[in-house]
C-alpha positions as CSV (number, residue, x, y, z in Angstrom):
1,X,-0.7,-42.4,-41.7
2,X,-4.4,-41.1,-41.2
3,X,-4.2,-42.1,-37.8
4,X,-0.8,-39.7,-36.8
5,X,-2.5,-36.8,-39.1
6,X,-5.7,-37.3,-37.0
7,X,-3.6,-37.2,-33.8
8,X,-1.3,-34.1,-34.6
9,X,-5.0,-32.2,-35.8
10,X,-6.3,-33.2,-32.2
11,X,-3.3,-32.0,-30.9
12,X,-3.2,-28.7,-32.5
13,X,-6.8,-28.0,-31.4
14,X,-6.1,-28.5,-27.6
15,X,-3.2,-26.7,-27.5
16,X,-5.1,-24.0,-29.6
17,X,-8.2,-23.8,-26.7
18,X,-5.9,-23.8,-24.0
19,X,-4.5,-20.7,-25.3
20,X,-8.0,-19.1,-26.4
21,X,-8.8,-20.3,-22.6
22,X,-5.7,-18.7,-21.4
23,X,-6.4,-15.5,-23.1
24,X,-10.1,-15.1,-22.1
25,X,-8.4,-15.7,-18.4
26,X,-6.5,-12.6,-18.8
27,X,-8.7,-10.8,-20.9
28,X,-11.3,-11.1,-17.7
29,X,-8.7,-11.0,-14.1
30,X,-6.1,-8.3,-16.0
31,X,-7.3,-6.6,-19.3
32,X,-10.9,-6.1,-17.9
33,X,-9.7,-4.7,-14.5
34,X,-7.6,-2.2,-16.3
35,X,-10.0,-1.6,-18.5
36,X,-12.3,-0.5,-15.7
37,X,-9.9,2.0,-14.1
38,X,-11.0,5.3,-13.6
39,X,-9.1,8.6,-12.6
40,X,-11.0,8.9,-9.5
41,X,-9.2,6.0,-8.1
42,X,-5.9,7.5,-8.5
43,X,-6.1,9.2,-5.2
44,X,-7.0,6.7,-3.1
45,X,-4.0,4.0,-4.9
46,X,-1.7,6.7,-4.5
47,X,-1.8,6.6,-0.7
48,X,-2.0,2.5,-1.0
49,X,1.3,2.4,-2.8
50,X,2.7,5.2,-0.2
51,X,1.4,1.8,2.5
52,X,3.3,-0.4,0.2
53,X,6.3,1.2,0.1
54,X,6.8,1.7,3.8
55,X,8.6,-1.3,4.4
56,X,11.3,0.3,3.4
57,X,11.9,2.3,6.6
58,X,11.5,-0.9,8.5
59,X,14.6,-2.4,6.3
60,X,16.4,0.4,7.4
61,X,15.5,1.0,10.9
62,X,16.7,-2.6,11.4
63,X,20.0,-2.0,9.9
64,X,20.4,1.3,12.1
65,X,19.1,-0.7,15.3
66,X,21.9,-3.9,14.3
67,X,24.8,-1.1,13.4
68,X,24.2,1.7,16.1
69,X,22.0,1.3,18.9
70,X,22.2,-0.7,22.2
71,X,18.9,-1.6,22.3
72,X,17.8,-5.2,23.9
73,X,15.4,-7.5,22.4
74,X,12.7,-7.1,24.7
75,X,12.6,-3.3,24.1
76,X,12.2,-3.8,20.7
77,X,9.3,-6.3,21.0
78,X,7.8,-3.9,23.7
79,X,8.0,-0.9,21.0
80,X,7.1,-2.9,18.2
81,X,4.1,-3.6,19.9
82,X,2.9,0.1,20.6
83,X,4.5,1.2,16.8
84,X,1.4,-1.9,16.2
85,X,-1.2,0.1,18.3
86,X,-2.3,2.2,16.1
87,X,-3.9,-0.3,13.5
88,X,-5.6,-1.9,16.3
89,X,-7.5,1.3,16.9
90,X,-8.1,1.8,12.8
91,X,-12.1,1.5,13.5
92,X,-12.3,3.8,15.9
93,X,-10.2,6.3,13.7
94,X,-12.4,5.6,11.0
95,X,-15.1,6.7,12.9
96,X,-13.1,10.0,13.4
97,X,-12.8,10.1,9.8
98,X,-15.9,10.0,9.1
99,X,-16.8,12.9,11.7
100,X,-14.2,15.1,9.7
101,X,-14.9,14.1,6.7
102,X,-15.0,17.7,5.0
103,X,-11.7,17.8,6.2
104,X,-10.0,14.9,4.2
105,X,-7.8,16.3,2.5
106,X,-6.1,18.1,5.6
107,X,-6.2,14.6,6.9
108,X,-3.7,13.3,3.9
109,X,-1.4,16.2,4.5
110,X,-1.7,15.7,8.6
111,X,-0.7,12.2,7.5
112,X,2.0,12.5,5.2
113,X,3.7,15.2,7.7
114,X,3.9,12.8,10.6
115,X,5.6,9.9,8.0
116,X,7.7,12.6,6.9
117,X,8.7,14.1,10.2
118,X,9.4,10.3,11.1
119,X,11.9,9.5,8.0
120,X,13.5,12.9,8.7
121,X,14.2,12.3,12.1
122,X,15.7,8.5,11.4
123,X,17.5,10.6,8.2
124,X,19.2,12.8,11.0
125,X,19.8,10.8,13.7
126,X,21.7,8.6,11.0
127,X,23.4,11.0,9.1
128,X,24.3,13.7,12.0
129,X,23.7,11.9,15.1
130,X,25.8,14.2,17.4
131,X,23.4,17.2,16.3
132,X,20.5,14.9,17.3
133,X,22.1,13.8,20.3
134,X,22.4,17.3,21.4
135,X,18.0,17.6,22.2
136,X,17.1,14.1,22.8
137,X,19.2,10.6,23.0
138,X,19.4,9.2,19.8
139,X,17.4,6.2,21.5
140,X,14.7,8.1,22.3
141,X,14.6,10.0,18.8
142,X,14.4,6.3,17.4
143,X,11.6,5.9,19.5
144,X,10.0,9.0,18.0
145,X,10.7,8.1,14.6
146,X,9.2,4.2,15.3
147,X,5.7,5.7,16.6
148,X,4.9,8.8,14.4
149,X,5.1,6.5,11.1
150,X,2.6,4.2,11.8
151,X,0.0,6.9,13.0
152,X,0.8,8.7,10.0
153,X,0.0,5.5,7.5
154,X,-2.8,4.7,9.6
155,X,-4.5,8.3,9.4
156,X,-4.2,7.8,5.8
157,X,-5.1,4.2,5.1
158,X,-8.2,5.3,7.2
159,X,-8.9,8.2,4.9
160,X,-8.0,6.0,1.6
161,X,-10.4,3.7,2.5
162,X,-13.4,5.9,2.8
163,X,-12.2,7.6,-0.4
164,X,-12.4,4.2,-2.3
165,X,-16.4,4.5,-1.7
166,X,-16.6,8.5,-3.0
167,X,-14.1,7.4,-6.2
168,X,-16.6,5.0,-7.3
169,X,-19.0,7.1,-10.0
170,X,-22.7,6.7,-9.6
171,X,-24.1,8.4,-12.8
172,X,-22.4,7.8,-16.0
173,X,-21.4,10.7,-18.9
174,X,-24.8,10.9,-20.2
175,X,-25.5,11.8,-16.4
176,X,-28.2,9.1,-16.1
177,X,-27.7,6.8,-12.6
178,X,-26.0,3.6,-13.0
179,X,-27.4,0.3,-11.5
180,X,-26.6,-1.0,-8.2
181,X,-25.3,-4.1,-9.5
182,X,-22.4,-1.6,-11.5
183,X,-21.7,0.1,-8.5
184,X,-21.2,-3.0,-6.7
185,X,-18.7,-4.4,-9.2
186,X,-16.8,-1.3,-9.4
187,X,-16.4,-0.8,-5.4
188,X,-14.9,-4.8,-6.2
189,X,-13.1,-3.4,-8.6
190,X,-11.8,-0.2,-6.8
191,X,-10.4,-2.7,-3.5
192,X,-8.8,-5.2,-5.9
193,X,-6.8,-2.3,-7.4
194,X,-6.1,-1.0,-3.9
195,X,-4.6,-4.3,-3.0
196,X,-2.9,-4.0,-6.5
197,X,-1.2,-0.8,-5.6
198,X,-0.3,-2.0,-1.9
199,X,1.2,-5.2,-3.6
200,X,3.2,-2.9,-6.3
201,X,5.1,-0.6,-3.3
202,X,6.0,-3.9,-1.9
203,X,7.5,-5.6,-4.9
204,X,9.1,-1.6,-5.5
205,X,10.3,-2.0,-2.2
206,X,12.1,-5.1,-2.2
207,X,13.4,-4.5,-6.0
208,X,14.8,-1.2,-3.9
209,X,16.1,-4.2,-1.5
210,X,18.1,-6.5,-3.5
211,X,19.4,-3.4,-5.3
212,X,20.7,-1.1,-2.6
213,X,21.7,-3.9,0.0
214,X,23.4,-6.6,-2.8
215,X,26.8,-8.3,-1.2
């Protein structure tokens, strides 16, 4: 009898450290890291989740390519490969960035206006293709549409980037400096949430997904 009540107390006390264990794990990978959120990394998150949810425009320009256009398979590998281009030249673009750095913001908006410009063009060539047809071959607007996007996302994950360093304070609210060490954690901290904000317009994206395209 002493023995069982000895075993059911040992029992209880692993099962209660393995939750006290579990919740100093979240309290130190989740609760701290929101804890440590600041309203100076909005900005640069916001254009990470615009990154994450631009899979989207590859479900559907792979539905439109299947339902309407002619195109082989090695023409789509070939301009899958020049729609990659662009990332490949991200350090050299970064460099740029740097240069116009004053200019940042216009870089966002220059940005944005080429991804937009993009998803209007595949929203027109789907919706009123005859219109379309009328300037350029719908092919060739497809084209268009494939090569302005990625420049656009890359222009801004190049700006996002550099904006994740400038977001991270370096004097606290009593205006006294904070230690190198501090600012090392939170540029840690600023990229882990960027990845968090990439990884959220993905999971948004393919929610979106199993929604929309169910059956």
């Amino acid at each position: 009898m002493q023995k069982n009540a000895q075993s059911e107390y040992t029992n209880e006390s692993q099962i209660d450290s393995q939750k006290s264990g579990f919740r100093n794990w979240l309290d130190k990978n989740l609760y701290d890291l929101i804890r440590q959120m600041r309203l100076s990394y909005v900005p640069p998150m916001m254009v990470y989740l615009a990154a994450g949810v631009s899979g989207l425009t590859g479900i559907v320009g792979t539905f439109f390519v299947k339902d309407y256009l002619g195109l082989s398979a090695e023409f789509l590998a070939t301009l899958g490969f020049w729609a990659m281009m662009p990332w490949t030249l991200k350090m050299p673009i970064g460099h740029l960035v740097d240069l116009l750095w004053r200019h940042k913001a216009k870089l966002i908006y220059l940005g944005a206006a080429l991804i937009a410009a993009s998803l209007m063009i595949m929203l027109n060539i789907i919706s009123d293709p005859k219109s379309m047809s009328g300037i350029l071959s719908v092919e060739r607007w497809f084209i268009i549409a494939t090569l302005l996007a990625p420049i656009g996302y890359v222009i801004q994950d190049t700006v996002a980037d550099a904006m994740t360093v400038e977001a991270v304070p370096r004097f606290n609210e009593k205006g006294e400096p904070i230690s190198a060490e501090q600012i090392q954690i939170a540029h840690t901290t600023m990229q882990t949430l960027g990845r968090v904000a990439i990884i959220g317009g993905t999971l948004m994206v393919a929610t979106a997904n199993v929604y929309w395209f169910r059956g």
